[in-house]
C-alpha positions as CSV (number, residue, x, y, z in Angstrom):
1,X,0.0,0.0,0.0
2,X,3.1,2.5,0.4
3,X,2.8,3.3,4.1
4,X,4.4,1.4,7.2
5,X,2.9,0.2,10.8
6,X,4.6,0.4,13.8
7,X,2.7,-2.3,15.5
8,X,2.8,-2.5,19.4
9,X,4.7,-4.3,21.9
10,X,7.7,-2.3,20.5
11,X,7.0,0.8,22.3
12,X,8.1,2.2,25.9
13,X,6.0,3.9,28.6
14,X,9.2,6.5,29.9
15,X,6.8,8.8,28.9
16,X,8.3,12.0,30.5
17,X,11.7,10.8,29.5
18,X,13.9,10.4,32.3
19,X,17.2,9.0,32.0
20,X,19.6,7.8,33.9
21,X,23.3,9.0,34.9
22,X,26.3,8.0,33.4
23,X,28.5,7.7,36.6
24,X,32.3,8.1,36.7
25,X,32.1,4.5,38.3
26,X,29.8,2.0,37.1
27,X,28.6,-0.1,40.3
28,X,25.5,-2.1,39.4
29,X,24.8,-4.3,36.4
30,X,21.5,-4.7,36.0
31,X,19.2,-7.5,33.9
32,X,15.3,-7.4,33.7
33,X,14.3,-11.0,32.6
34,X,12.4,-14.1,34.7
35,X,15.9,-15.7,34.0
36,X,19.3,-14.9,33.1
37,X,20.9,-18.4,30.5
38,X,23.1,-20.0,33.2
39,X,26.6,-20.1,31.0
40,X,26.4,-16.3,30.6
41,X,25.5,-15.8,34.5
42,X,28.4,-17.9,35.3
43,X,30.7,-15.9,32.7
44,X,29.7,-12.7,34.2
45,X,30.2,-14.0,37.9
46,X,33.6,-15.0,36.9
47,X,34.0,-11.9,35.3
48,X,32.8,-9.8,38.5
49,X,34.9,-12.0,41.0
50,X,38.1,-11.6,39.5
51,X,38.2,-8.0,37.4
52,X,35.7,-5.9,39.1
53,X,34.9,-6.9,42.3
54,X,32.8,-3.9,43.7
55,X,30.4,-4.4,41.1
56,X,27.2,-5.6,41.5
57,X,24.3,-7.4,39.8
58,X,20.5,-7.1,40.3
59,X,17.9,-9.1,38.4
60,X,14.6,-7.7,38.5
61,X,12.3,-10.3,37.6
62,X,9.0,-9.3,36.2
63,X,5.6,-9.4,37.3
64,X,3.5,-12.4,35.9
65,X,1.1,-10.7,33.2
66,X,-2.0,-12.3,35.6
67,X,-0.9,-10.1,38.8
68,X,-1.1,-7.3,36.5
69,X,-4.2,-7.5,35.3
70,X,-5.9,-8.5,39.0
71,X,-4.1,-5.4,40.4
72,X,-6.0,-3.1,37.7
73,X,-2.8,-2.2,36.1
74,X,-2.8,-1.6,31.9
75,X,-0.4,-5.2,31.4
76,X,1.8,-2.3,29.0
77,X,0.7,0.6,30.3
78,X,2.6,3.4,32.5
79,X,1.1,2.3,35.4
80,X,3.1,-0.6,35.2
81,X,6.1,0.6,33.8
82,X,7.5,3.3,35.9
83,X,8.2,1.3,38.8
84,X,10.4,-0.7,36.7
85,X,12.0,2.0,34.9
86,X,13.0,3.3,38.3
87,X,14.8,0.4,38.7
88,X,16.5,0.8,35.6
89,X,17.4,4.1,36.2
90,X,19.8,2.3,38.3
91,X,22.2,0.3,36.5
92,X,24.9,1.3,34.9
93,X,24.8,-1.4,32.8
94,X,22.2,-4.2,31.6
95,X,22.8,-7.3,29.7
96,X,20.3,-8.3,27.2
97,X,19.3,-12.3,25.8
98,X,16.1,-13.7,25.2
99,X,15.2,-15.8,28.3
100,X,14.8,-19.1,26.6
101,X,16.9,-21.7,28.6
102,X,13.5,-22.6,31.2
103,X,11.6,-25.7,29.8
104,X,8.3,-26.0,30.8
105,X,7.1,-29.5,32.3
106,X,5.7,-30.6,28.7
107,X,8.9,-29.3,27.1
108,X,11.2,-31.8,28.3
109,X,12.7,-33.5,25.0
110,X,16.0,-31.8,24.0
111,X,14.3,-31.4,20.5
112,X,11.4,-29.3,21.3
113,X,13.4,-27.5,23.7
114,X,16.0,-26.6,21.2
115,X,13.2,-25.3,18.5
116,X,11.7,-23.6,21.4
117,X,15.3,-21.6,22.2
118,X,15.8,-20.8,18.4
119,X,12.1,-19.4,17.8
120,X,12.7,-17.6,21.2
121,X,15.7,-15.9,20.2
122,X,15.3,-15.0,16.8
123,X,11.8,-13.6,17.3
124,X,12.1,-12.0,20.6
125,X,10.6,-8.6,21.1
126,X,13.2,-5.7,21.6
127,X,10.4,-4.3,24.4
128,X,12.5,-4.8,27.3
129,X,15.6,-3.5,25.3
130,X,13.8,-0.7,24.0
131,X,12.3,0.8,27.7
132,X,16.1,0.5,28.9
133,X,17.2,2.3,26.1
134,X,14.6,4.9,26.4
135,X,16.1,5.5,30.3
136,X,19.9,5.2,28.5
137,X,21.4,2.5,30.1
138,X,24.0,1.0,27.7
139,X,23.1,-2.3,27.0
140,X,25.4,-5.4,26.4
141,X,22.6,-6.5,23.3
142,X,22.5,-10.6,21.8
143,X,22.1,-10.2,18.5
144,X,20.4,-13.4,17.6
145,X,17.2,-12.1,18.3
146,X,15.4,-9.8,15.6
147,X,13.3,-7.3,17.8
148,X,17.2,-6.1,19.0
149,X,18.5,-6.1,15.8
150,X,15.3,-4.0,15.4
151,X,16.0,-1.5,17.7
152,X,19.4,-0.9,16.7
153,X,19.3,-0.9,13.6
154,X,20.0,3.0,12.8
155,X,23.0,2.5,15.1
156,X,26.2,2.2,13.2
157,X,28.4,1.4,16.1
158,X,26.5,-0.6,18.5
159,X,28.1,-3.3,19.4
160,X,26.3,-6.8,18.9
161,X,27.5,-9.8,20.6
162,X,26.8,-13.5,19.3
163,X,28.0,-15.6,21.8
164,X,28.1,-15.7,25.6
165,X,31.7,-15.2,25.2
166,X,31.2,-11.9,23.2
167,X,28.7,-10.9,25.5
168,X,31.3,-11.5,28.8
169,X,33.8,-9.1,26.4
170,X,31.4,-6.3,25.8
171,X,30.1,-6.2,29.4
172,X,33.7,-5.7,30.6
173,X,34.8,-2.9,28.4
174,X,31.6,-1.2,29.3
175,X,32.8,-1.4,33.1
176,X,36.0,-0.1,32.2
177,X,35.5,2.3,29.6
178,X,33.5,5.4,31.0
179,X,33.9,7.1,27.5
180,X,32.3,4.1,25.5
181,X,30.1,3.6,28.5
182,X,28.6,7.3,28.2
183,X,28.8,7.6,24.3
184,X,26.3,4.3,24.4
185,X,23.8,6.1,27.2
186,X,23.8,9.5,25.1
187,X,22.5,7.4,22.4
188,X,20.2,5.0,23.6
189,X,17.1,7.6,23.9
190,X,17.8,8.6,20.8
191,X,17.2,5.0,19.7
192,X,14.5,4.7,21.7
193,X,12.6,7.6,20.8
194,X,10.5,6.0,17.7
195,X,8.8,3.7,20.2
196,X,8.1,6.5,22.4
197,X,4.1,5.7,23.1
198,X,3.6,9.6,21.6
199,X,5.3,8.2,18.2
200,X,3.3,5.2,18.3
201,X,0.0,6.9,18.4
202,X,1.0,9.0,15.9
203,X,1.6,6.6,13.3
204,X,-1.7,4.4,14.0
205,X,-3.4,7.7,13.2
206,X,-1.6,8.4,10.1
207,X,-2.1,4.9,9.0
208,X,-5.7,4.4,9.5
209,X,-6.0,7.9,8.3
210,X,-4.8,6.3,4.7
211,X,-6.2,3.6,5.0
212,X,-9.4,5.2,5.5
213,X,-8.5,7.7,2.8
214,X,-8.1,4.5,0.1
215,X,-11.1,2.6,0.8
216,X,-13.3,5.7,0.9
217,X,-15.7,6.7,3.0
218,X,-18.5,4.4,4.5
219,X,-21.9,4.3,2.8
């Protein structure tokens, strides 16, 4: 048709726009998942233990999507959100991988769990990336999954990793590199301004606008 939709849940709720601030020292490495994959936890505990030992992680876990609801709360709504992007106004740094390594009780053949992993990462929404971008916290980002690469993509210089090895690597030059550290956090609300719930609205408008524009009006 020659126009584009936007379609939700790539969007963010920050909707006055705090951000974070780069410190001199980063202390806290943050994640927001229901699980971190256990190799890369272990890599960045090794990590921790023996190069930067006053650093420290916290894992916020999310809310199940039924306590939201019976609590009144929009399940995407701001409401919701700026609690946990208070949080995440306080990490320096967050790491970023598709949680895909807990098998439900049904799930337990390697092969099912596998093709569950691989649909998981390569089609896993950049929503969580995108709402600690939009507070900019640098991110360490996996870049097997496409709503990253997404959220990214008019970046020309941030880094990807593609291995829990690369993603160890990233995380400590981040921690040692205020410069590169800061440069990322400038530019992760730019990144995440598109998603900005104002910019979403905006573009259902214009798009049902044309669309109704084609079809014509109702008789």
């Amino acid at each position: 048709f020659g126009w584009q939709v936007f379609h939700l849940p790539h969007h963010h709720s920050n909707l006055a726009r705090r951000t974070a601030t780069c410190r001199k020292e980063a202390d806290v490495i943050g994640v927001h998942s229901s699980k971190l994959d256990p190799e890369l936890k272990q890599g960045v505990e090794k990590l921790l233990s023996e190069r930067f030992p006053h650093v420290k992680m916290h894992h916020v876990k999310p809310q199940p999507m039924e306590w939201r609801v019976r609590a009144g709360l929009s399940p995407f709504g701001p409401g919701f959100s700026e609690p946990i992007l208070g949080e995440l106004r306080e990490f320096d740094v967050t790491l970023m991988k598709p949680n895909c390594y807990d098998p439900r009780p049904e799930e337990q053949g390697s092969s099912l769990l596998d093709w569950r992993a691989w649909l998981c990462e390569r089609h896993h929404s950049g929503q969580r990336l995108v709402h600690a971008l939009s507070v900019g916290v640098p991110a360490v980002v996996w870049g097997g999954a496409t709503g990253h690469v997404d959220a990214l993509r008019p970046s020309s210089d941030w880094p990807l990793a593609w291995s829990n090895e690369e993603m160890v690597e990233q995380l400590a030059a981040l921690l040692s590199n205020r410069t590169l550290r800061c440069s990322l956090a400038a530019q992760a609300p730019i990144l995440a301004e598109p998603y900005h719930l104002e910019r979403n609205v905006e573009r259902y408008a214009l798009a049902l606008a044309e669309m109704v524009r084609r079809v014509g009006p109702s008789t």
